[in-house]
C-alpha positions in Angstrom: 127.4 52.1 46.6 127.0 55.4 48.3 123.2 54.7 48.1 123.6 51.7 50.3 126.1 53.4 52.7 123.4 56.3 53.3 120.5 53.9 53.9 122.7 51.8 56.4 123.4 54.9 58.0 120.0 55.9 58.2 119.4 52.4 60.1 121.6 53.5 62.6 120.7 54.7 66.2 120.8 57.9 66.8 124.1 57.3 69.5 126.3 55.6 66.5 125.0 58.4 64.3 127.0 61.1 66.4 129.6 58.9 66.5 130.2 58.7 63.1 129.8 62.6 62.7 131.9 63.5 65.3 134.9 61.2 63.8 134.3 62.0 60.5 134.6 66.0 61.6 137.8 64.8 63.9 140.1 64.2 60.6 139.4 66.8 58.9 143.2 67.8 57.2 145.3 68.4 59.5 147.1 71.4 57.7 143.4 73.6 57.8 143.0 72.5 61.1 146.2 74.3 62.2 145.9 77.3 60.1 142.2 77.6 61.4 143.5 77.1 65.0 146.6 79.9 64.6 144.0 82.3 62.8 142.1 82.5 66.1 145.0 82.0 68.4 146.5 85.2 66.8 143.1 87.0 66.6 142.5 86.2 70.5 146.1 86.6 71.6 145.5 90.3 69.6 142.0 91.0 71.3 143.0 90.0 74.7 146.3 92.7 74.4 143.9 94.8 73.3 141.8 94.6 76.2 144.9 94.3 78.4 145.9 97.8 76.9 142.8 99.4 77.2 142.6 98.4 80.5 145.7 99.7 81.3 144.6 103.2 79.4 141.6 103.6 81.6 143.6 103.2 84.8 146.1 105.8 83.0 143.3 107.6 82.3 141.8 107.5 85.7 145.1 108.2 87.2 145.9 111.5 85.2 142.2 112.7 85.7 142.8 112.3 89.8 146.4 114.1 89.3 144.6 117.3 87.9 141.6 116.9 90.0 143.3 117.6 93.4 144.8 120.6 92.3 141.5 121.7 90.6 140.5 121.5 94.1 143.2 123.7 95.9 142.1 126.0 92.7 138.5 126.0 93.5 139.3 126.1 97.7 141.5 129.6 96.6 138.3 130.7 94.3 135.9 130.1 96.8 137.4 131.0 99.6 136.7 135.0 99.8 139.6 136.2 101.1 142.0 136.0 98.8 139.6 138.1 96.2 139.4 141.2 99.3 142.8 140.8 99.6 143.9 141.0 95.8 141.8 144.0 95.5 143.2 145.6 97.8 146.5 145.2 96.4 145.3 146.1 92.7 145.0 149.6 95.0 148.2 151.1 94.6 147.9 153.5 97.4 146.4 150.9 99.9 148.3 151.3 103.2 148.3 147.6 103.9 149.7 146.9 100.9 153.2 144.5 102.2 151.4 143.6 105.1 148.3 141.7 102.7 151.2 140.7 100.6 152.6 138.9 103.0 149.7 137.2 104.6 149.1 136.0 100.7 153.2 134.8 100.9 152.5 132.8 103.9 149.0 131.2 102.6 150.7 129.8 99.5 154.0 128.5 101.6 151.4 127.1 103.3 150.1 125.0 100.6 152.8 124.2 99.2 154.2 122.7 102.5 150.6 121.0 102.3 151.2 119.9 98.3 155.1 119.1 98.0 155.0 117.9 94.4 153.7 121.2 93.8 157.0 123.3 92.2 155.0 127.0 92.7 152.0 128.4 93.4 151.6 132.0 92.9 148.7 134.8 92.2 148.8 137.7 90.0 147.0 140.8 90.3 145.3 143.0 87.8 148.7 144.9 87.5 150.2 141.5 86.7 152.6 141.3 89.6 153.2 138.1 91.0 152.8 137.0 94.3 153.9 133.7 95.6 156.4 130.6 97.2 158.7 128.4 95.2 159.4 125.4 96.0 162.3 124.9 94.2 164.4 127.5 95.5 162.0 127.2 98.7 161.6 131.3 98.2 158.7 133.8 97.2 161.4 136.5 96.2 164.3 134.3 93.9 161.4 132.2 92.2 162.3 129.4 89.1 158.7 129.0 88.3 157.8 132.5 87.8 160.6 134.4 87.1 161.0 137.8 85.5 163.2 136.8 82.7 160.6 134.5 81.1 156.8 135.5 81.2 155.9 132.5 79.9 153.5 132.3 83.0 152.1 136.0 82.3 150.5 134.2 79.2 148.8 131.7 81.4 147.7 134.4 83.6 146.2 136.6 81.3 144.5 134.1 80.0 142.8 133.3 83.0 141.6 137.3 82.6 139.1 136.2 79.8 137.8 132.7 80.3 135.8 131.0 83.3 137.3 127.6 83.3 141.1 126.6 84.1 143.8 127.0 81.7 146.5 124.3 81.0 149.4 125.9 79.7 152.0 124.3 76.7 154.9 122.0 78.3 158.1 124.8 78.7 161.8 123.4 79.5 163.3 125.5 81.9 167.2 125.3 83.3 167.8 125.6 87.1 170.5 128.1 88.0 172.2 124.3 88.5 171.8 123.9 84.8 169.8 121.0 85.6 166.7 121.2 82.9 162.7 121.0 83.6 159.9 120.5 82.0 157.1 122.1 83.5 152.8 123.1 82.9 151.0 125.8 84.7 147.2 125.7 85.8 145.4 129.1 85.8 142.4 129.5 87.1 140.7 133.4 87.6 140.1 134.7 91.0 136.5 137.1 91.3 134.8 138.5 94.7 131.8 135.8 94.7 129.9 138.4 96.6 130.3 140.8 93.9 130.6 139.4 90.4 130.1 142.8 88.9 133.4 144.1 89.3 134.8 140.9 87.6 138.4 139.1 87.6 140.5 140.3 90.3 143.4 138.5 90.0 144.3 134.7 89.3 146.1 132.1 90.5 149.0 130.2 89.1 150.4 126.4 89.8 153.3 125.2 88.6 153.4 121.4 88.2 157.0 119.4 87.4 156.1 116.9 83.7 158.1 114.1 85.6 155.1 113.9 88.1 152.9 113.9 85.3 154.6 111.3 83.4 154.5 108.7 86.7 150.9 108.8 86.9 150.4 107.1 83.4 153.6 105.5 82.1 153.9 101.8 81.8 157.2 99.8 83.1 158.1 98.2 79.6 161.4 96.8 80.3 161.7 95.4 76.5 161.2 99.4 75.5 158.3 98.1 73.5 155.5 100.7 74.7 155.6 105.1 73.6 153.0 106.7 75.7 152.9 110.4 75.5 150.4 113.1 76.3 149.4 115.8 73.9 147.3 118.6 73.5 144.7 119.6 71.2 147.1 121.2 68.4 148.8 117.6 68.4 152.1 118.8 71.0 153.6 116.2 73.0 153.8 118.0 76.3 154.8 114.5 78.5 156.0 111.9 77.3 158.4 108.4 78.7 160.0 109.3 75.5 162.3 112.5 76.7 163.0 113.3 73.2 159.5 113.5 72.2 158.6 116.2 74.3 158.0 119.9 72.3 157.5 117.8 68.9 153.9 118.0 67.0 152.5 114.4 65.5 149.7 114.2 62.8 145.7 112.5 63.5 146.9 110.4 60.7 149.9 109.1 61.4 150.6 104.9 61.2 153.2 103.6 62.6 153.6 99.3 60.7 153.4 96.7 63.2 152.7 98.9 65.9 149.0 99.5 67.8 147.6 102.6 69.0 145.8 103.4 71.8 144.2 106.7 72.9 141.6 108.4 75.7 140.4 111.8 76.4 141.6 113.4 79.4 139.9 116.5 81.0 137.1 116.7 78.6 139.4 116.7 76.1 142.0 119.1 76.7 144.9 116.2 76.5 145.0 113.3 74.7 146.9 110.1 76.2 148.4 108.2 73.1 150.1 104.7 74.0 151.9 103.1 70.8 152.8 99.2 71.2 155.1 97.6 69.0 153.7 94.3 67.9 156.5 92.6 66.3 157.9 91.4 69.5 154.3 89.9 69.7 154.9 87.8 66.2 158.4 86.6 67.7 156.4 84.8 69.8 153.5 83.7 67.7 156.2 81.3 65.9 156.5 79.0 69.4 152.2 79.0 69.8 152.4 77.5 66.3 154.7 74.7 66.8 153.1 74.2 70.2 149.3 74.1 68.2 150.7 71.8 66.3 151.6 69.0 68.8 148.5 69.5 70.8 146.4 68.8 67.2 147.5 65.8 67.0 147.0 65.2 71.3 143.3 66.7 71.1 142.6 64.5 68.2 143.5 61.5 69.9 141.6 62.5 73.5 138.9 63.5 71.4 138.3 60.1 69.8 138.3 58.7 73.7 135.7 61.4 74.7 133.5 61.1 71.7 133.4 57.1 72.5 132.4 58.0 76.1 129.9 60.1 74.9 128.4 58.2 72.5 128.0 55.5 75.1 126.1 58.2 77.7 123.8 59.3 74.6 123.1 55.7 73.8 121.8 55.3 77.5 119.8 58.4 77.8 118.2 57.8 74.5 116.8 54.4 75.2 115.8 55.5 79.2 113.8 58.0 77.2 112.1 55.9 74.4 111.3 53.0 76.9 109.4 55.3 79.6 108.0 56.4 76.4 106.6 53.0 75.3 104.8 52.4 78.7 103.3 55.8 78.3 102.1 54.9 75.2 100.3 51.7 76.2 98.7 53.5 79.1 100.5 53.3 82.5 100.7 57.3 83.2 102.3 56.8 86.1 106.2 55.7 84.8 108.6 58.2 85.4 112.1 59.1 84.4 114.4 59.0 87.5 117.6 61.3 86.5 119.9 63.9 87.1 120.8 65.1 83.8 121.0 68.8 83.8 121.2 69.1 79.7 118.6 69.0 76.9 118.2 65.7 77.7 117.0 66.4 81.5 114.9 69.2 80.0 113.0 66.1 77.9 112.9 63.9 80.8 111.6 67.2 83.3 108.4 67.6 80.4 108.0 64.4 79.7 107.4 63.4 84.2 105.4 67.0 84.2 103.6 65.5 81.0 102.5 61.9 81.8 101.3 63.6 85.7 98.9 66.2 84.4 97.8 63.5 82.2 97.4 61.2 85.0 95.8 64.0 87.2 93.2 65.2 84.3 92.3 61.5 83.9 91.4 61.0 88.1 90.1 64.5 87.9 87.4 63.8 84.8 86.7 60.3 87.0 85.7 62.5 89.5 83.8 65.1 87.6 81.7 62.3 86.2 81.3 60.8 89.8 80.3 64.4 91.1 77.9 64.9 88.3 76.4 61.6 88.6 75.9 62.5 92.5 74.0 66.0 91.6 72.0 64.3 89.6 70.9 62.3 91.8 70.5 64.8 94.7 68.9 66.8 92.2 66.0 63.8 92.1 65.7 63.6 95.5 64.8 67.6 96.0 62.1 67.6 92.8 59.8 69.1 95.6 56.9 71.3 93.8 58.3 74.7 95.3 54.3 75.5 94.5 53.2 73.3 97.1 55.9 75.0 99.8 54.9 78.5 98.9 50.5 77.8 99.3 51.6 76.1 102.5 54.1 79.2 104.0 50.9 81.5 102.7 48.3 79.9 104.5 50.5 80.0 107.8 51.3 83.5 107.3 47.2 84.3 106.9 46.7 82.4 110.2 49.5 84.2 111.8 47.6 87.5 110.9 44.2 86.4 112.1 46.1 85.9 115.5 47.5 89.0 115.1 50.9 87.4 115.2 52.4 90.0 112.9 56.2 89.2 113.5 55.6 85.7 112.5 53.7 87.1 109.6 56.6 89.1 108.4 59.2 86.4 109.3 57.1 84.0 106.8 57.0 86.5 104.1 60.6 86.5 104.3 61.3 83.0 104.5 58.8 82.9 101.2 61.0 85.5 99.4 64.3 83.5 100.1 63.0 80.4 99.0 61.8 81.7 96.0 64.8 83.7 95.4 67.2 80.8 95.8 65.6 77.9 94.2 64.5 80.4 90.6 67.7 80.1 88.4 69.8 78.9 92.0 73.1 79.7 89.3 71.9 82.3 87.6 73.3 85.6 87.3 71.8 88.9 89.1 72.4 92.3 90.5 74.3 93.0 93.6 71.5 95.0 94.2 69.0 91.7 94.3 71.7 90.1 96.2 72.6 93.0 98.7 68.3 92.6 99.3 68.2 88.6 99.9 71.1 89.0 102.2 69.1 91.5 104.3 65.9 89.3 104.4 68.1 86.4 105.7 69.9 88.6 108.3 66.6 89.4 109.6 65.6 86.2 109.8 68.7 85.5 111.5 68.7 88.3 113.9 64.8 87.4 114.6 66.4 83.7 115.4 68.6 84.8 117.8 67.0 87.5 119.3 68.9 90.4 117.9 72.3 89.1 119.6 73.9 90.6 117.2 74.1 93.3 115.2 74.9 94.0 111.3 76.4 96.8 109.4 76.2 96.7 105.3 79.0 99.2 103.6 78.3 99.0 100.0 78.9 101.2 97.1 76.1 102.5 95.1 78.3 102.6 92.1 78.4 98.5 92.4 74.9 98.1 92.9 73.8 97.8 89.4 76.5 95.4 88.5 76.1 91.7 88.0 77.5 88.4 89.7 76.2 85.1 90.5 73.8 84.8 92.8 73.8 83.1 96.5 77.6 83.6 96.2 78.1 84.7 99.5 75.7 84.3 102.5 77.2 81.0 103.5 80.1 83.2 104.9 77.9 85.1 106.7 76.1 82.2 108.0 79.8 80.7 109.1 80.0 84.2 111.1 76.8 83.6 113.0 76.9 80.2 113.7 80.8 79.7 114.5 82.4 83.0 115.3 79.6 84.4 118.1 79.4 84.5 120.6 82.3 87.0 121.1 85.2 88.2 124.0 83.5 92.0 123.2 80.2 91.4 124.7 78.7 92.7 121.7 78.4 90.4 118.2 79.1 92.6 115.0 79.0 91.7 111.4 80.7 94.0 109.0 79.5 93.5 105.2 81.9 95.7 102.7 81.2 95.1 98.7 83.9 97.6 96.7 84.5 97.9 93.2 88.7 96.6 92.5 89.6 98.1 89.5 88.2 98.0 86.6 86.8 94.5 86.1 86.5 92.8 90.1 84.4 93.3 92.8 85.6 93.5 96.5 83.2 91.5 98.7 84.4 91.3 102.7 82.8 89.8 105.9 84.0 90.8 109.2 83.2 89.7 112.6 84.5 90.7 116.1 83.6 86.7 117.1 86.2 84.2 119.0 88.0 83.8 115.6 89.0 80.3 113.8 91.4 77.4 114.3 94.8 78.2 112.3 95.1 74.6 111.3 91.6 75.5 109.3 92.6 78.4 107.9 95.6 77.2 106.5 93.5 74.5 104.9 90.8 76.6 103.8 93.1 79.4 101.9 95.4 76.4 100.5 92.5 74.3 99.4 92.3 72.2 96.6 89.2 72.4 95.4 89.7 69.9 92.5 90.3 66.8 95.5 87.2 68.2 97.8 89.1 66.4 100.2 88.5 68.7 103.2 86.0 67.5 105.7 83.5 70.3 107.5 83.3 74.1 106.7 80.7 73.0 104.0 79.4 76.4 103.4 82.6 78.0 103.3 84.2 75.4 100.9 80.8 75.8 98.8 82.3 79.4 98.1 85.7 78.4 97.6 84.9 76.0 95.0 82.1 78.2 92.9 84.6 81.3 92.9 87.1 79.0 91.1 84.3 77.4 89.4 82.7 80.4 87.5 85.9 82.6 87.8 89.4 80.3 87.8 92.2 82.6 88.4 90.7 85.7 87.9 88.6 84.8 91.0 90.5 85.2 94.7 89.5 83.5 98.6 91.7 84.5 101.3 90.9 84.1 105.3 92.7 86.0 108.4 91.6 85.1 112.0 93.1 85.8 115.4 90.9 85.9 119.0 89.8 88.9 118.1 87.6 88.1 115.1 87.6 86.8 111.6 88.0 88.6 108.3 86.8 87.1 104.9 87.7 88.5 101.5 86.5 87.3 98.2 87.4 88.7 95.0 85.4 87.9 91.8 84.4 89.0 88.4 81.5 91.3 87.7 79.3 91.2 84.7 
């Protein structure tokens, strides 16, 4: 029985096939579905608080590295700027005779910034004799100060600190009562002040600010109105020094401490001197996990039912692309290469139909193509028939010319015919063979003097070749069609004198170079275009023999490792090949 089932499902199409599947994996029980479901519901809703929460870290992060930044910055404005170092060692003189006068230009500097920095509580330096100079902003005073008073030299620590290390200090959180008994909690930031022009005699003083833990808090606590969220800021020894927590503040936690359904969340802040710790209480998290259930479970049954709809529709739509397919497929088969499949599926299925119109056209192409390769070869040998001339017969007959030319002392025609001998032989031994570019560089200077003789020296011709290329190989008669195009096409010229520039340079370590320049009246830009776009496998373009002759026996002998390119304007025409040498 199961037997037969399988083999009638094996007769299916591949449409009903999916169908089948996709129903049969639509009922699976509905009770793992659910539980499957919920698994990733509560694993997503649990990674996407996560990110939420580290998000919200960072920008806490950010926040409280910006909030110590700009008063590393009034620090390093104090250190840098010179002044306060001449002044404070002048007063670490005890006997210096502008000693209140310098003490009160420091008073005013530091009301100053604090008039500048109101969330600042104090700002203050202290000398090498550790007396304290500065502005309160709490009792708005340099003389009755709450941030550095003399009762509690809890500052003096931070100070002297500052005596013995290059980098700033970040003092312990310390509680502090107003003479209003109303309680602070307050840091200091120490940082050591030195002459920069003379390092040698060291630390001169430092300078003290005094920052109020409530600002601190506001720059990383979260609004949690269902009290959900602890976030506190500790130091290295495990202290909360700030916290949204008042009562947390002063008390020491362990690395390993676990709080049950709660997540914790933590980030370095400058370089590790404080850690932020946020601890979220997940159970409010669970509360809600009980509605997502029920809610799963109604939509279970919804997507099941919408999904047996969709899976018909789709079915359908596979059916149709399948058999648009398999038909253009038949017709290919029995030979018509020129069906195509009009869509505009952008799937797997448009990727099939894409190869399979890119398939049957190359196949279509290489079928014209090897029609006219067999065309073309049937043409050469014919032409090859008709020009079975015995070169031996041309040769006696140039010889005895040249002999009369001599007895009439005609000794330019002699020397034109011995020429005209040499380039005749030269082009019709081995006419594809491979030679030298120094055999080639020779021919192409017997047939310029030919040329030049012709034309009675119109023009003139410069050859810049290499002698490093001379010895290297390429195929022969490659080139002097372009420099017949020059001669016959581009002169005569707007300059009043014809030039011919011939460049052959070695291109790395496997091409050769080979450029023809003229200063002539340049070429139509119709025929250019044609010429550096030109399909050589159509031979579709009518005149410019010689230069498509080129065009095609570059591609020919080279394919894409060989390279044609034309520029022309009214002032001349530059031709660049690039090839293979041997």
């Amino acid at each position: 029985m199961i037997r037969k089932l399988l083999n009638r499902y094996k007769s299916y199409s591949i449409a009903k096939k999916t169908l089948i599947i996709l129903l049969a994996g639509s009922i699976v029980p509905l009770m793992i579905m659910e539980t499957i479901t919920c698994m990733i519901a509560a694993s997503t809703l649990k990674r996407q608080t996560d990110i939420l929460m580290e998000s919200n870290m960072k920008l806490s992060q950010k926040g409280l590295e910006d909030y110590f930044s700009q008063y590393d910055s009034i620090i390093m404005s104090i250190y840098t700027e010179n002044q306060y170092a001449l002044k404070l060692e002048k007063l670490n003189v005890w006997d210096s005779r502008n000693y209140y006068l310098i003490k009160k230009e420091l008073e005013d500097d530091l009301e100053n910034i604090s008039y500048l920095h109101p969330e600042i509580l104090g700002i203050a330096v202290v000398t090498q004799k550790k007396e304290c100079i500065g502005y309160d902003s709490v009792t708005n005073s340099t003389m009755n100060s709450f941030c550095f008073p003399n009762r509690d030299k809890s500052w003096l620590e931070v100070a002297d600190e500052t005596f013995l290390t290059t980098r700033t200090v970040y003092s312990d959180m310390i509680n502090r009562k107003e003479d209003n008994g109303t309680s602070r909690n307050i840091i200091y930031l120490g940082h050591r002040i030195a002459d920069i022009n003379n390092y040698r005699q060291g630390t001169v003083g430092s300078i003290l600010i005094c920052l109020d833990e409530e600002r601190i808090r506001e720059t990383y606590s979260q609004e949690d109105k269902q009290d959900r969220t602890v976030s506190f800021l500790c130091d290295t020894n495990g202290t909360i020094i700030s916290s949204n927590r008042a009562e947390l503040i002063g008390t020491r936690i362990e690395p390993a401490t676990k709080v049950r359904f709660s997540s914790i969340y933590t980030k370095p802040v400058l370089n590790g001197q404080y850690v932020l710790v946020t601890i979220r209480d997940n159970r409010e998290l669970l509360k809600d996990f009980k509605y997502i259930f029920e809610v799963i479970f109604l939509l279970t049954i919804l997507i099941i039912i919408t999904s047996i709809l969709i899976m018909l529709r789709f079915a359908e739509s596979l059916q149709v692309r399948v058999e648009k397919i398999t038909s253009a497929m038949d017709k290919a088969y029995k030979g018509d290469y020129t069906v195509q499949i009009s869509h505009s599926w952008q799937d797997e299925f448009g990727i099939i139909a894409r190869h399979f119109n890119h398939m049957v056209t190359k196949i279509d192409q290489s079928g014209r193509m090897e029609k006219e390769a067999l065309l073309r070869e049937k043409n050469a040998e014919l032409k090859a028939l008709e020009a079975q001339i015995n070169p031996h017969f041309l040769y006696n007959t140039l010889d005895a010319i040249n002999w009369i030319a001599i007895e009439n002392e005609q000794f330019l025609i002699s020397k034109m015919l011995k020429n005209l001998a040499n380039i005749l032989r030269y082009s019709i031994h081995k006419s594809n063979g491979v030679v030298s570019v120094r055999s080639e560089t020779e021919y192409l200077k017997q047939y310029i003097f030919l040329q030049q003789q012709r034309f009675s020296f119109s023009f003139h011709c410069i050859m810049d070749i290499e002698e490093e290329v001379m010895d290297l190989k390429m195929h022969k008669l490659l080139f002097q069609p372009l420099i017949e195009n020059s001669i016959n096409h581009g002169f005569p010229g707007k300059s009043g004198e014809d030039l011919i520039t011939i460049t052959i340079r070695k291109k790395g370590e496997r091409h050769l170079m080979f450029e023809v320049k003229d200063n002539g009246k340049g070429m139509d830009s119709e025929l250019i275009h044609e010429l550096n776009h030109y399909d050589y496998s159509a031979s579709s373009l009518e005149g410019s023999i010689g230069v498509r002759n080129v065009i095609m026996r570059i591609k020919y002998y080279y394919g894409d490792e060989g390279h044609f390119e034309i520029e022309s304007d009214e002032n001349g025409t530059i031709v660049r090949a690039e090839i293979l040498f041997e």
